[in-house]
N, C-alpha and C positions, 0 to 999 in steps of 0.2 A: 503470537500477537504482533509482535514487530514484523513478521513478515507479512501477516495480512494487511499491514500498518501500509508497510514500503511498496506491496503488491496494487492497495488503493490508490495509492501518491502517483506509480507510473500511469494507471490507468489512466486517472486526469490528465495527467499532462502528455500524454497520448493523446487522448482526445482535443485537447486545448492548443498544442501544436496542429495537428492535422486541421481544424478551425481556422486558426488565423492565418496556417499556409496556403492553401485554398483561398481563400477570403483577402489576402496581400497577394497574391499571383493571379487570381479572375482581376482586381481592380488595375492591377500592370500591363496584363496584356490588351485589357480594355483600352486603356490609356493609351498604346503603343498604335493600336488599329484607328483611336479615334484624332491622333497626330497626323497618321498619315489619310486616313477621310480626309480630314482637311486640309491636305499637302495639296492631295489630288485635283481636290476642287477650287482653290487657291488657283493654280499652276493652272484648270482650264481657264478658269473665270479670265487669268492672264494673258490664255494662249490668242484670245480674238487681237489684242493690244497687240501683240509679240510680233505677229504676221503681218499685221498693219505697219509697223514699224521696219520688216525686213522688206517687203513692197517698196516702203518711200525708199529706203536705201538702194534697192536696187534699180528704182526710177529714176533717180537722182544721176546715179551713175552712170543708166545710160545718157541720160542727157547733157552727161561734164563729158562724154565722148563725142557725141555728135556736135556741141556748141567747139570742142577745141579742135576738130576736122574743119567746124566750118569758119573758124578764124583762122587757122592756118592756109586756108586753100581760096575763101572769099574772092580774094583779088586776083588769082592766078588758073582757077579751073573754073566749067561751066558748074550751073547747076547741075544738071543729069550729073555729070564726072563726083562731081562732091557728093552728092548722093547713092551712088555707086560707093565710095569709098566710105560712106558711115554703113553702107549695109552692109560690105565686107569685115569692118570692125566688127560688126554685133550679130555676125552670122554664128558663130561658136560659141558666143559667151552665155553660158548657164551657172542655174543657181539652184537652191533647195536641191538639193540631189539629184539636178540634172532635167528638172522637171520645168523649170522657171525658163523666160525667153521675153524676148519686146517683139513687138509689133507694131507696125507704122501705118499711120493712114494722114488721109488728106481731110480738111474740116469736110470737106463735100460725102468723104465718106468712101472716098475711093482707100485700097489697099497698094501701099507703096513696096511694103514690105512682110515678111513673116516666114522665120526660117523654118516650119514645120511644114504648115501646107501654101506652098510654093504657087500650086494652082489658081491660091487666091489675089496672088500680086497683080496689079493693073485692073482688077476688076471691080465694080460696086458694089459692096456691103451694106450699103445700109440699111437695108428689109429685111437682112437677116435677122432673125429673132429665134429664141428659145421655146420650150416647150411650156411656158407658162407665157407666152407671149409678148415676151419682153424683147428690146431690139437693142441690145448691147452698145452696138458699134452711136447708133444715135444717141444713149443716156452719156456715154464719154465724151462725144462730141461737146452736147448741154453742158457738162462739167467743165470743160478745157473753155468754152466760151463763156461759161458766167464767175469761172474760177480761178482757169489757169492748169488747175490740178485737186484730184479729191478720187474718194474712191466707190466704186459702184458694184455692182455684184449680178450675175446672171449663170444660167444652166447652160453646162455644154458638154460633148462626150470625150473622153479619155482616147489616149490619141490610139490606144491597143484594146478597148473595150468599147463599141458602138452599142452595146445592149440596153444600157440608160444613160440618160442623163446628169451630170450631177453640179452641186454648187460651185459656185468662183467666186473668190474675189478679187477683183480688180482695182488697179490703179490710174488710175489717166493724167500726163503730162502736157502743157503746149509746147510745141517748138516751134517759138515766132518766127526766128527767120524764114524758116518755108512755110508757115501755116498748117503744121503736122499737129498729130496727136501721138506721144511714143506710151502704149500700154501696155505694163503683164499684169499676170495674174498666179494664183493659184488655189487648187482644189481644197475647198474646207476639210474634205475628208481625208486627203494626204497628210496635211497640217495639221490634224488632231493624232494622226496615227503617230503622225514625229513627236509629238507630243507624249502620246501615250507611249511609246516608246521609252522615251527620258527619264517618266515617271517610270519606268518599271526596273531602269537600270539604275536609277536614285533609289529606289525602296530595294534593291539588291545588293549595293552598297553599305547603304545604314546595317544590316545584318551585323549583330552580334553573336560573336562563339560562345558567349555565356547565357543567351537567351533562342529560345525555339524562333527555329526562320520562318518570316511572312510569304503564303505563298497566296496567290491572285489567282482566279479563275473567270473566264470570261464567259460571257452572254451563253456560247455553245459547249459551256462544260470544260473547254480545255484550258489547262494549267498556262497561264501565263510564263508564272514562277514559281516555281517547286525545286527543295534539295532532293523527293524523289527523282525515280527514273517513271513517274505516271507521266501522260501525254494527257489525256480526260478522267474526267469522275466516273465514265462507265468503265478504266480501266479496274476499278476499287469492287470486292463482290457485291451486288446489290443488295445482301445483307447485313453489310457494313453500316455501324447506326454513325460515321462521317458520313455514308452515301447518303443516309435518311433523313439525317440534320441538315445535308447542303439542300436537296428535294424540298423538304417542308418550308426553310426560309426563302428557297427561291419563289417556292408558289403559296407565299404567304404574303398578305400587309406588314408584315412584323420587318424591324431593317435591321436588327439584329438576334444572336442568340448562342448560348453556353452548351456545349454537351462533352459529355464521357463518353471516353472509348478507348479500343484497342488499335492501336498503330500497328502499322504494316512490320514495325519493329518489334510488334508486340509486348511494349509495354504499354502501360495504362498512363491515356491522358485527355487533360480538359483543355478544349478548342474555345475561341471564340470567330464567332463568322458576323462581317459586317455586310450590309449592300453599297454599291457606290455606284446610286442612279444615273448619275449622267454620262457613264459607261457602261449600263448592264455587267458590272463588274459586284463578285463578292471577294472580298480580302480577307483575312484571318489568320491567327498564329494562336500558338497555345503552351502548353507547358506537362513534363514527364512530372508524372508522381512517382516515381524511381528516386527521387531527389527527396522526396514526402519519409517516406519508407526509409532513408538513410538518418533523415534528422532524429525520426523518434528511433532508431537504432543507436545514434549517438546520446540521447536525451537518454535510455535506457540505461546507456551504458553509466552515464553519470550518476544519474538516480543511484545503480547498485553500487558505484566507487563511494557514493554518499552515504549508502547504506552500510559500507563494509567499514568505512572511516567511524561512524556512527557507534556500529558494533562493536569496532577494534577499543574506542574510548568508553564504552559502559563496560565491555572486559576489564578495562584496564582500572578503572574507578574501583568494581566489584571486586576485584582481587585487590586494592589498596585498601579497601571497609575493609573487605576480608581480615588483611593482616591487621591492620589496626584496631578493629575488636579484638580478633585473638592475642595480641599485644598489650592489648588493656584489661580483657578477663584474668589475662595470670597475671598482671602488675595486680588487680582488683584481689585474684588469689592468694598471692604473698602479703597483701595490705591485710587479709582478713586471717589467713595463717598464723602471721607473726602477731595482732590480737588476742586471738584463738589462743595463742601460748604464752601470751602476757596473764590473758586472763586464769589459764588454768594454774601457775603461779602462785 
C-alpha cells in the first residue's frame, strides 16, 4: 500500500514538474526573443537619426578644412591656388568604411570638385536627375540658398554596381567665401546593413552559457547566427518539423510560434520563432528538455530518499510498539500471576 502510496506521489509530481518547466521556460524564452524584437526595432527606428547625425559631422568637418585653408592662404594665394589646396586636403579623406567623400559645386551648379568621378569636375550638373526624376544637384543648391545647410535625398548607382539605382541621403553645406555647396552622402542600404550588422553582433554577445543561443535567419533562409555549422534552413532535412515550423510561420499571417523537436544534437527541444518585419528576419531560441528529464530524475530521487526515511521511521516506531507491548504483556503477566497465587492462597 505505501508503495502504491509513494508510486502515486512521483507520478504527480512528475507531471507537476514537467508543467511548470515547460510553462516557466516557453514564457523565458519568449520574453528573451521579444527583448530583442524590440532591441532591433528600437536601434532601426534610431538608425535614420544615427546617419543624419554622422553626415552633419562629417559636413562640418569638411567645412572646418576648407574655412582654415582659406584663412590661412586668403591674403597670400589666388583663388584657383586655394582651391586647389582644399581639394588636395579632401581628396583621401573618407568615412563609413570608405564609402563617404565631399563633393563641391558652384551655386550655378557647376562641379568644382569630386574625388570619384573626376570626369565631372568643371562641368554643369544641374539637369542631372534620377530615375524618379529628381535633380539632386538643384534641391542642394534650394537648401544651401534658403538654409545655409539641411538634408535632401535622391537615387544614384553604386560606384561598382550600375544595374540599379538606389537611395541617398545627402547633406548639403554653404561655403560663403566662394559661393560653394560642399555635399556627401550616403547609401540608405549600406547604412541599414551597418546597422543590421551591430544588431547581429549585439544579440551575439548577450549569449548566455546557461541558456540556448539566439540564432537569426534572413529573408533567404540563411543563418545570420547560428552555434551550428548550418549555412541555410535547406541545409536541415526537409522532414525536419524545425524545417516545417520555420515554412508555416514564414508563409503565414501569424508573427509568432512554439514547436517540438529533435536537434541536430538529437535531443528533444521547444523552439520559439519570432518575425522581425522590417527585416524579413525571423529570430528564435529555445530550450533542451535533457534539463526536464534530469529534474524529475532528481525529484525521484528525493521522493524515494523520502520514502526510504519514511520507511526507516515506521520500522523503527513498529519495533518500539513491538517491544513495549511485549514489555507490558509480561509486566501484565506477573501482575496477574502473582494474583493468581495470592488468590489460590
Amino acid at each position: 500500500m505505501m508503495v502504491e502510496f509513494a508510486s502515486g506521489s512521483l507520478k504527480k509530481e512528475k507531471e507537476k514538474i514537467e508543467n511548470e518547466y515547460i510553462k516557466l521556460n516557453k514564457e523565458l524564452i519568449k520574453s528573451d526573443i521579444n527583448n530583442i524584437y524590440n532591441y532591433i526595432n528600437n536601434k532601426n527606428a534610431q538608425s535614420n537619426e544615427l546617419l543624419k547625425q554622422k553626415l552633419k559631422k562629417e559636413i562640418n568637418t569638411a567645412h572646418d578644412i576648407m574655412t582654415s585653408i582659406y584663412d590661412k592662404y586668403k591674403n597670400e594665394r589666388t583663388k584657383e591656388e586655394i582651391i586647389e589646396i582644399m581639394k588636395t586636403a579632401l581628396e583621401n579623406v573618407r568615412f563609413n568604411d570608405g564609402r563617404g567623400y565631399f563633393s563641391i559645386h558652384t551655386m550655378e551648379g557647376v562641379n568644382v570638385f569630386h574625388p570619384i568621378y573626376k570626369e565631372f569636375e568643371g562641368t554643369l550638373v544641374l539637369n542631372r536627375k534620377d530615375i524618379y526624376g529628381d535633380y539632386p544637384v538643384r534641391d542642394a543648391i534650394a537648401i544651401a540658398k534658403s538654409k545655409t545647410e539641411g538634408f535632401f535625398s535622391w537615387y544614384y548607382f553604386k560606384l561598382k554596381d550600375k544595374s540599379k539605382e538606389l537611395k541617398k541621403l545627402g547633406i548639403v553645406k554653404e561655403f560663403e567665401p566662394y559661393n560653394f555647396i560642399i555635399t556627401t552622402a550616403e547609401f540608405e542600404e549600406d547604412f541599414e546593413n551597418k546597422v543590421k550588422n551591430e544588431t547581429i553582433e549585439y544579440i551575439k554577445d548577450i549569449g548566455d552559457a546557461e541558456k540556448d543561443f539566439i540564432f537569426i535567419i534572413d529573408k533567404d533562409a540563411n543563418f545570420l547566427l547560428t552555434r551550428t555549422k548550418l549555412v541555410n534552413v535547406s541545409d536541415i532535412e526537409k522532414e525536419n518539423i524545425f524545417v516545417k515550423s520555420y515554412k508555416e510561420l514564414k508563409n503565414s499571417n501569424d508573427k509568432d510560434k512554439y514547436f517540438q523537436y529533435e536537434h541536430i544534437s538529437k535531443s528533444e527541444k521547444i523552439s520559439y520563432l519570432r518575425k522581425v518585419e522590417i527585416y524579413d528576419w525571423i529570430i528564435g531560441t529555445g530550450f533542451n528538455l535533457d534539463k526536464l528529464n534530469l529534474k524529475i530524475k532528481e525529484k525521484q530521487e528525493e521522493l524515494e530518499k523520502e520514502y526510504d526515511e519514511h520507511m526507516y521511521v515506521t520500522l523503527i516506531i513498529a519495533i518500539s510498539m513491538t517491544i513495549l507491548f511485549l514489555i507490558s504483556s509480561i509486566l501484565v503477566s506477573r501482575l496477574l500471576e502473582k494474583k493468581f497465587l495470592i488468590h489460590k492462597k
